[in-house]
C-alpha positions as CSV (number, residue, x, y, z in Angstrom):
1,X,-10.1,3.4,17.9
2,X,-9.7,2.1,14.4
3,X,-6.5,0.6,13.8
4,X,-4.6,-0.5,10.6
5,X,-2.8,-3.4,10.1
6,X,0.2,-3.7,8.1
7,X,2.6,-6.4,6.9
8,X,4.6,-7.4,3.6
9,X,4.1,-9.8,0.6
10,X,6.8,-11.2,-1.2
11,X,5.4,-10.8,-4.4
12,X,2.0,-10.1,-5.8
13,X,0.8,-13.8,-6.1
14,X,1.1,-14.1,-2.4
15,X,-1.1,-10.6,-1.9
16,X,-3.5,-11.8,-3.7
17,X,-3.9,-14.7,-1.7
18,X,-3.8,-12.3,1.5
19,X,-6.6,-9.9,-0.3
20,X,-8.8,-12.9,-1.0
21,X,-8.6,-14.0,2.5
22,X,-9.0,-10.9,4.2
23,X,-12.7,-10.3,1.9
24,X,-13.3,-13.7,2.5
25,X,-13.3,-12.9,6.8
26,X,-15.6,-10.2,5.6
27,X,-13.4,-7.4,5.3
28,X,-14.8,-4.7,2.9
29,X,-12.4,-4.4,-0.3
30,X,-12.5,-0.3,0.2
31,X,-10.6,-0.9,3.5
32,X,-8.2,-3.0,2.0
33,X,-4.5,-1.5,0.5
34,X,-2.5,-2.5,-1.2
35,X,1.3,-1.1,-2.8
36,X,3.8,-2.6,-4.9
37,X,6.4,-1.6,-7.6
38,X,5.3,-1.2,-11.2
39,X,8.1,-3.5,-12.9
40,X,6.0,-3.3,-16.0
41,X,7.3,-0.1,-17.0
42,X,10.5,1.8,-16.7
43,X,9.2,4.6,-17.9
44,X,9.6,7.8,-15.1
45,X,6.7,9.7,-14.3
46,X,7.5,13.7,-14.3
47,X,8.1,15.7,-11.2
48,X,8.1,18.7,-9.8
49,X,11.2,19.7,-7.5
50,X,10.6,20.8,-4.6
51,X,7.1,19.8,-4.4
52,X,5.5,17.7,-1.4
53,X,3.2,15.9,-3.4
54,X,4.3,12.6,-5.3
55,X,3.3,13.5,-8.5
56,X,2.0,11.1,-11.1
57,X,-2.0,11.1,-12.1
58,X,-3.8,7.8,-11.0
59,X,-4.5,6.0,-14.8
60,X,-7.1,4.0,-15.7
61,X,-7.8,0.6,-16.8
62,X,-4.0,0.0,-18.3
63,X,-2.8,-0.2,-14.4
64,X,-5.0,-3.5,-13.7
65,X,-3.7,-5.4,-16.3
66,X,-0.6,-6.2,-14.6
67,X,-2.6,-7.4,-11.6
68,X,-4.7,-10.1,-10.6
69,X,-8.6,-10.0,-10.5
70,X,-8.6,-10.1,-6.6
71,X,-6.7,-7.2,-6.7
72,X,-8.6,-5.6,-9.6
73,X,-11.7,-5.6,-6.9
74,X,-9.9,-3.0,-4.8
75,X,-11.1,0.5,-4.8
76,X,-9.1,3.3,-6.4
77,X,-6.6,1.3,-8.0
78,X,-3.8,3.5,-10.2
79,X,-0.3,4.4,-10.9
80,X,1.9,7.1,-9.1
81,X,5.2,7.7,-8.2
82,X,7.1,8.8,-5.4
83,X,9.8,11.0,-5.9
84,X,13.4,8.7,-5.7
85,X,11.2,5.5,-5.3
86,X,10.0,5.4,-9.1
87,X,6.8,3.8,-10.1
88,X,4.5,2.0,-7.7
89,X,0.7,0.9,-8.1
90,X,-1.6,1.4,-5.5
91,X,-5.1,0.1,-4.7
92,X,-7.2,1.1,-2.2
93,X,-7.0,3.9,0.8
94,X,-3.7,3.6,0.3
95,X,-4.0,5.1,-3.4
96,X,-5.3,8.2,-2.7
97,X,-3.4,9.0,0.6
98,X,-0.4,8.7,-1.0
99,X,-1.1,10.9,-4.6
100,X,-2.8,13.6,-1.8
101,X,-0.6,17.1,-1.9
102,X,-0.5,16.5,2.2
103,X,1.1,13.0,2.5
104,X,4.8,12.9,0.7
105,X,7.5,14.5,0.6
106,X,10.1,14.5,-2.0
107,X,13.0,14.6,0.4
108,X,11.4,11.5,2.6
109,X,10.3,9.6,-0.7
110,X,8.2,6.8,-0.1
111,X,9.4,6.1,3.9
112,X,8.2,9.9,4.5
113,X,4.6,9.0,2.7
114,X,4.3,5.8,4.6
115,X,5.1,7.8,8.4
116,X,2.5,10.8,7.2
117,X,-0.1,7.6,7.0
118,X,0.8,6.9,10.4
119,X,3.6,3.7,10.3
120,X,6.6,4.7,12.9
121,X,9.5,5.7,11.0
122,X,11.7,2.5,11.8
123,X,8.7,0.4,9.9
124,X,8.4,2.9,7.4
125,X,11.9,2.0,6.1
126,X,12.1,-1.4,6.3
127,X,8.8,-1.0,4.5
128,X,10.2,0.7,1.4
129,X,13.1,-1.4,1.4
130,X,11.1,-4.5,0.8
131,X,8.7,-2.5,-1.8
132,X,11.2,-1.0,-4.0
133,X,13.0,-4.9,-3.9
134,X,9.5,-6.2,-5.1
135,X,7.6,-7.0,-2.2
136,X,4.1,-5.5,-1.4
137,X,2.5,-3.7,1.3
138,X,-0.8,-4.6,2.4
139,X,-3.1,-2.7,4.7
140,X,-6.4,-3.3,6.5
141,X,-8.3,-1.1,8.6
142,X,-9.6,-3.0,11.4
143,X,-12.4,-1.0,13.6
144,X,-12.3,-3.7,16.8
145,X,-9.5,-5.8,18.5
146,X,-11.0,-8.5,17.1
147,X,-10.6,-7.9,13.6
148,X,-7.1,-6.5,14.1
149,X,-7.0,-10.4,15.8
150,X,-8.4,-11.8,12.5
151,X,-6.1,-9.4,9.6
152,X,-3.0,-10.6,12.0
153,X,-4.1,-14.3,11.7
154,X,-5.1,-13.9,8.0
155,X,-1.3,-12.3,7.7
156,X,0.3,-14.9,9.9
157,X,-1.5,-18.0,8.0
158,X,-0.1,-16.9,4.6
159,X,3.8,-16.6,5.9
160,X,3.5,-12.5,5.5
161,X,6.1,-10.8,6.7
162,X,6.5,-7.6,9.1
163,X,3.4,-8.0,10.6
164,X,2.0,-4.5,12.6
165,X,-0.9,-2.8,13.3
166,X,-0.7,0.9,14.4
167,X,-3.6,3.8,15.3
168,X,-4.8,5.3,11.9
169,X,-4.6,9.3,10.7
170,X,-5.2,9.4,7.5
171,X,-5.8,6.3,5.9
């Protein structure tokens, strides 16, 4: 069974290091996530009430600018925002799990987007704590024990934090 593993970056300087390491061990950058806040704007993104669905339309080349080239590899990187959260960037899976009408909810905000991706709720919360404070989540999806072996030790050798792995749904 494929597994995802999870853990927390302090800041984006420290993910990037993480994201070069994990393609480095030869994981593909489309299986790689990564979400942090957008502190380069304060501007709010419109929403709906009582929608499901974080709204907020992936943009284009404007979102990498803020980021780092390692991070720039990622697949599917954009802007959303989750309702009560505020702005985040995504790259990766990650990206279009969470814009997707099925994942959050406006009432869970970004805890309730991370437990529809499959994180059990008491990680889900500390996750958004640490990612609305400025930290980033990164994700891996690991197909064999061994490579869930290798993300942890990647994780571990770069003083991440929260360190998890959990059965996959949807990312």
């Amino acid at each position: 069974m494929t597994k995802a593993v999870f853990c927390i970056a302090k800041n984006t300087d420290q993910a990037e290091i993480i994201v070069n390491d994990l393609i480095t061990a030869g994981f593909s950058n489309n299986d790689i996530s990564v979400l942090f806040p957008d502190k380069s704007t304060t501007k709010d993104f419109a929403h709906e009430k009582h929608t499901k669905a974080p709204e907020g339309a992936a943009i284009g080349g404007s979102v990498g600018l803020g980021t780092g080239a390692v991070l720039g590899l990622l697949a599917g990187i954009g802007a959303l925002a989750i309702p009560g959260v505020g702005p985040l960037i995504a790259a990766g899976p990650i990206m279009g799990a969470l814009s997707g009408a099925a994942v959050g909810a406006a009432t869970g905000g970004l805890a309730g987007a991370l437990i529809g991706l499959g994180i059990p709720e008491y990680e889900a919360k500390r996750y958004e704590g640490k990612i609305t404070g400025g930290s980033a989540l990164i994700s891996v999806h690991a197909p064999t024990s061994e490579a869930v072996d290798q993300a942890k030790k990647i994780f571990e050798r770069n003083h991440a934090e929260d360190i998890s792995s959990t059965g996959e749904s949807l990312v």
